[in-house]
N, C-alpha and C positions, 0 to 999 in steps of 0.2 A: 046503361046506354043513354039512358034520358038525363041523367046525370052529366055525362059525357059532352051532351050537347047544348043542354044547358052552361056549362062552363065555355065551351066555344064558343056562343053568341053573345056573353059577357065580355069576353077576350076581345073579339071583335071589333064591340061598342067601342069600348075600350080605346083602340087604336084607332079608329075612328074620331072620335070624340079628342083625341090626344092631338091628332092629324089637324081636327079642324082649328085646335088654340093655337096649335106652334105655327099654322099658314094667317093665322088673325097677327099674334106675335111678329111675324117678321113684315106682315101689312101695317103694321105699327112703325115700323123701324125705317118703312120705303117713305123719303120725302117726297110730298108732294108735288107734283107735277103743275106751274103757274102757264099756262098758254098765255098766249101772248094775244088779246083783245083784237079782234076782226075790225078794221078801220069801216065805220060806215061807208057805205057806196059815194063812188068821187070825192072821198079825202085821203090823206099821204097816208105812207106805211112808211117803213125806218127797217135798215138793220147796222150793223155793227162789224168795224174792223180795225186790225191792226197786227203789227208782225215783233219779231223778234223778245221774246221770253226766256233766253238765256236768263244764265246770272242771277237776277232775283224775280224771276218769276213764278216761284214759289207762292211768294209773298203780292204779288201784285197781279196776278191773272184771277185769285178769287176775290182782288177789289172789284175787277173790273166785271166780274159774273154778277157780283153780287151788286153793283151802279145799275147793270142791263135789268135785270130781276126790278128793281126797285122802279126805274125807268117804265117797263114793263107794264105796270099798273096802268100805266095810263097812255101809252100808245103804244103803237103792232109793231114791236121790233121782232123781225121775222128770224135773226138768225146773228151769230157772230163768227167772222172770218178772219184766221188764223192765216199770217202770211210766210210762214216758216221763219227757222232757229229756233228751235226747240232745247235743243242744250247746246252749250259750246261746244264742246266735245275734242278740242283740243285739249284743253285743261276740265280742270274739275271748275264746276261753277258754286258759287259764291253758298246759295241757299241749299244746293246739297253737300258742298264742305263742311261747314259749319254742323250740320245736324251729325255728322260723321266724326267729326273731333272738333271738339265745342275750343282747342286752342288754334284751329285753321287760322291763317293769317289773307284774308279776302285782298285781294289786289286788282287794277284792271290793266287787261290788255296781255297779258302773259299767265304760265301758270307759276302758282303760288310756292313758294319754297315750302308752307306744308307738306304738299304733296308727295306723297311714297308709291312707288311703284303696288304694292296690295293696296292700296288706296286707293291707283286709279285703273286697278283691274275692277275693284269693288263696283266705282263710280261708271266704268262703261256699260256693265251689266247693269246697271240699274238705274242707266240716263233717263232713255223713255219713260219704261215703266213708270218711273218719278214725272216724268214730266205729264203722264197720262191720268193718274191718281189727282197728282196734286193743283196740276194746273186745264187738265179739262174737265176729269170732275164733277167741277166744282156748277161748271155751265148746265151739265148733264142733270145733277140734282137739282140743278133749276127749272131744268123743263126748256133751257133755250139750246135750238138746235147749234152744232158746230162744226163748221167744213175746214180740213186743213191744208193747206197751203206747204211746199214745199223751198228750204233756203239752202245755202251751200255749206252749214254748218250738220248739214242732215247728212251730207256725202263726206263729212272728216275720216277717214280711216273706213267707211261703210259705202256701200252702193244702193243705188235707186231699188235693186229687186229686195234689199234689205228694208230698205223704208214701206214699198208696196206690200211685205207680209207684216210687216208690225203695225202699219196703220190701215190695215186691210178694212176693218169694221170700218174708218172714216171715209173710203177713197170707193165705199160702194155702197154706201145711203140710200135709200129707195127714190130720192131725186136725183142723184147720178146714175145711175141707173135706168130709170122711168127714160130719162134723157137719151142713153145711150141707146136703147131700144128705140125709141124716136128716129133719132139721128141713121139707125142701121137701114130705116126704110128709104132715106136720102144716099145711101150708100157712104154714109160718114161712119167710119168702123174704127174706135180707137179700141185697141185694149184694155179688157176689163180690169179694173184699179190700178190703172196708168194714173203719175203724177198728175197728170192733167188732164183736165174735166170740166165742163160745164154744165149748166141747169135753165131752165126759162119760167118763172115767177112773174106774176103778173103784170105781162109785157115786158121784162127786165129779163134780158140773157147775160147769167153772171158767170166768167167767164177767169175759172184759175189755171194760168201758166205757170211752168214751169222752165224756170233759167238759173236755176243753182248750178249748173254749170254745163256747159257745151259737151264736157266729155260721158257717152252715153253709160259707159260699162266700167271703167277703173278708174275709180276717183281716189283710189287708195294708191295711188303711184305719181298721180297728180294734183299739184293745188287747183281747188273749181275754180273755175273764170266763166262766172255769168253767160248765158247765153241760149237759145233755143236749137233743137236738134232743127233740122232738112222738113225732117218727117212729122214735128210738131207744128212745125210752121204753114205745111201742107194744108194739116188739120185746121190750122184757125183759118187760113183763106175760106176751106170751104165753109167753114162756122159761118164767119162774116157776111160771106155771098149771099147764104142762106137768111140769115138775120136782115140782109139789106131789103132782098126780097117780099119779107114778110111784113107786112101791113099791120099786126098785130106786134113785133115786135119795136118798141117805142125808143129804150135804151141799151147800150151796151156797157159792163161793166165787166172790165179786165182789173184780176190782183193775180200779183206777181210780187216775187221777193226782192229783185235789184231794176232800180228805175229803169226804164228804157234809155238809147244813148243822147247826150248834150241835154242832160236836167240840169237841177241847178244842183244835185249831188251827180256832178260827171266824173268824181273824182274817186267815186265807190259805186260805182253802177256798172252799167254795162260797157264800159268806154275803158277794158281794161287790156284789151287787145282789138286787133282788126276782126277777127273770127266775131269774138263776140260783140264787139259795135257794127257790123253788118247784120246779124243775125237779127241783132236789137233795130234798126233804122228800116228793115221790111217788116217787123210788125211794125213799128209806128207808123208807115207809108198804108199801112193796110187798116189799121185806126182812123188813121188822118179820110182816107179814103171814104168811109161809112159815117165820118161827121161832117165831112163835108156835102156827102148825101141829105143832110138831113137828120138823123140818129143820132140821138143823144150817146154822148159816150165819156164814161168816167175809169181814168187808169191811178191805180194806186200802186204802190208797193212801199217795200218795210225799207231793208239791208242796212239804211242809213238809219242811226239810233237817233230820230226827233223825230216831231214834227213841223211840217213843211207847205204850205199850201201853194198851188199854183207851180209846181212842179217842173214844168213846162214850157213855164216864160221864161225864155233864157235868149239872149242876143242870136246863139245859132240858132234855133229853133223860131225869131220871127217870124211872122206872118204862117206861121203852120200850128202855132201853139193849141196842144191839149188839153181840156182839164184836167187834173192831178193833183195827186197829193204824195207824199212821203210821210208815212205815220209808223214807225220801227220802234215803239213807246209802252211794250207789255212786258220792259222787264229788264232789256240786256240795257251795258253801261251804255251812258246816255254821253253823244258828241259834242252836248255844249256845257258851258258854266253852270246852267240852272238845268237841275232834275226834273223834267215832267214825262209822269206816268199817264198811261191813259188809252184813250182809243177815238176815231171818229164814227160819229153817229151820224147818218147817212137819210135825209129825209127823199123819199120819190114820193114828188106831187102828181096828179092824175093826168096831166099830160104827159110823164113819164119823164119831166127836167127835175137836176136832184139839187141838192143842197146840205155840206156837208159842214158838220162843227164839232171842234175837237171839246171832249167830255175826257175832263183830270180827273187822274185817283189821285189821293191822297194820303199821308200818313194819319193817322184818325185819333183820338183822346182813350179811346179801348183797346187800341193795337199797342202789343207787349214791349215794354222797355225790352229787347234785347241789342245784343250784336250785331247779327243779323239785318232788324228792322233799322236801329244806326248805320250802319252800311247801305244799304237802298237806298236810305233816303239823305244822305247825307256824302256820300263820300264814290257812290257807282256813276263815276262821270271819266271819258275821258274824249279827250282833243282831240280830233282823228288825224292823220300827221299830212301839214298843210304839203307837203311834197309828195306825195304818192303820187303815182306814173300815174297816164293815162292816155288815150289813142285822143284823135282828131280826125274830121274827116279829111283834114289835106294829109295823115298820114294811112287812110287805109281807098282803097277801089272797093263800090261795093254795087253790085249790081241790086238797083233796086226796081221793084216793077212794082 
């Protein structure tokens, strides 16, 4: 018997002892976690945005983690914001063809005569996932947080309740959240990991819409055409009202995937019917609204593959202009002659005025001669076609208040 139990306290040990190396072991294996440096009291913080990662976002979303990371060391970039297109999803993209038959022939704007039907059964099951692995990641073993943002490539052949359970973990953060709790005591109730969301950061209400497309439930029968629901627009009023309100709130920052309407990208934004150039002209009346209050306010969005500064200043849009940007630069083919990869980096100074400057990745002296990386950087460009339709307001009524 004493024999008996003596061998069971060794067993034990044992498994114990076994427990404690393999939990040491895989503490070994967890990269570390770099926080992002606390800005002394009354100087700036920074964070980080940009949209559209189709294509070869593979390759260029872990430049861009690993610039913010490096960045990092030496000022408070608090976060990087993703503004949707996640995969193309009409066709196969560029950087998961290639890895899938290394003779894929990468093309832009259409899909590849590679392509085979088990090919891009393969390639739908495994858009996200891929896109979650490879290009968010990369942030995450960084230690820098990342909020994603919703585009109209996300509704190809899928719907909204499909994007809210795949990206559930991102769309209910413990700052969206925190928030929405907040917000339920104002009677502001959006649904939990709804597209759209915002957050309030020190003195800064960031604030992610969704206008991947007008149509709420079957985008699978329809092409998206940019746009806000009724009931989302509702929600940002009362946001705004309440942000106007608020004495503590200093800045408003709206990201969204297709510009608001009469940018200077009116030709890929929301200016693609009357539906959605109305929808778009009462958030910007509702924007225009709270900076002319007083309230800083900075609107971004992707859809259009450059960068774009001053977004805003456009002949129709005088005397009401916005600041803005169009930064659509983490990956899909890019609309002009020259390739720039990248993101902007978003300074708020302590009276809550921001200041933004675009930060290029590059193709690097260690990044691998392949196909692939030839392609990205060389050859993922196209023209966006100088005639594509687009609405005006002499052609649509749009009741705006």
């Amino acid at each position: 018997m004493k024999l008996a139990r003596f061998i069971l306290a060794v067993c034990c040990c044992a498994l114990l002892i076994g427990s404690f190396v393999t939990a040491e072991h895989l503490r070994s294996k967890t990269p570390a976690v770099a926080n992002a440096p606390e800005p002394p009291s009354g100087s700036s913080w920074y964070f980080a945005v940009s949209g559209d990662s189709r294509d070869c976002g593979d390759v260029i979303m872990p430049k861009i983690a690993k610039s913010i990371a490096e960045k990092r060391k030496q000022v408070s970039i608090k976060f990087y914001w993703h503004l949707g297109d996640f995969r193309a999803l009409y066709r196969v993209d560029c950087d998961m063809g290639l890895p899938m038959n290394p003779s894929f022939k990468c093309v832009q704007g259409s899909a590849s005569p590679s392509e085979t039907e088990p090919m891009r059964q393969e390639y739908m099951k495994a858009a996200w996932p891929n896109f979650i692995e490879h290009q968010v990641k990369p942030f995450e073993l960084a230690g820098i947080p990342i909020y994603l943002g919703i585009g109209n490539h996300e509704l190809i052949k899928r719907t909204r309740q499909e994007v809210e359970v795949e990206f559930k973990k991102w769309l209910t953060q413990p700052a969206i959240k925190a928030q929405r709790k907040a917000d339920a005591k104002k009677k502001i109730v959006p649904a939990e990991g709804d597209t759209y969301f915002h957050f309030v950061m020190n003195g800064v209400d960031f604030i992610t819409l969704d206008n991947a497309s007008i149509y709420d439930v079957d985008a699978q029968t329809k092409k998206p055409d940019p746009g806000f629901s009724a009931t989302q627009l509702k929600w940002l009023d009362q946001i705004l009202k309440a942000d106007a309100a608020n004495k503590s709130i200093k800045t408003v920052v709206v990201g969204m995937h297709a510009a608001l309407p009469e940018s200077v990208s009116k030709s890929h934004a929301m200016d693609r019917s009357c539906e959605s150039f109305c929808s778009g002209k009462q958030a910007y009346a509702m924007l225009e609204r709270l900076h002319s209050a007083g309230k800083n306010v900075l609107a971004l969005a992707s859809h259009s593959h450059y960068v774009e500064p001053n977004a805003y200043h456009t002949p129709q849009l005088k005397g009401h202009e916005l600041p803005g940007w169009i930064i659509g630069t983490a990956g899909a083919e890019q609309y002009k002659l020259e390739i720039r990869y990248g993101y902007l980096l978003v300074e708020v100074k302590p009276d809550g005025t921001v200041h933004a400057s675009f930060e290029e990745v590059k193709r690097e002296a260690g990044d691998p001669a392949t196909p692939l990386f030839d392609y990205c950087f060389e050859k993922n460009k196209k023209l966006p076609d100088p005639n594509e339709k687009h609405v005006t307001a002499k052609d649509c009524t749009c009741r705006v208040q």
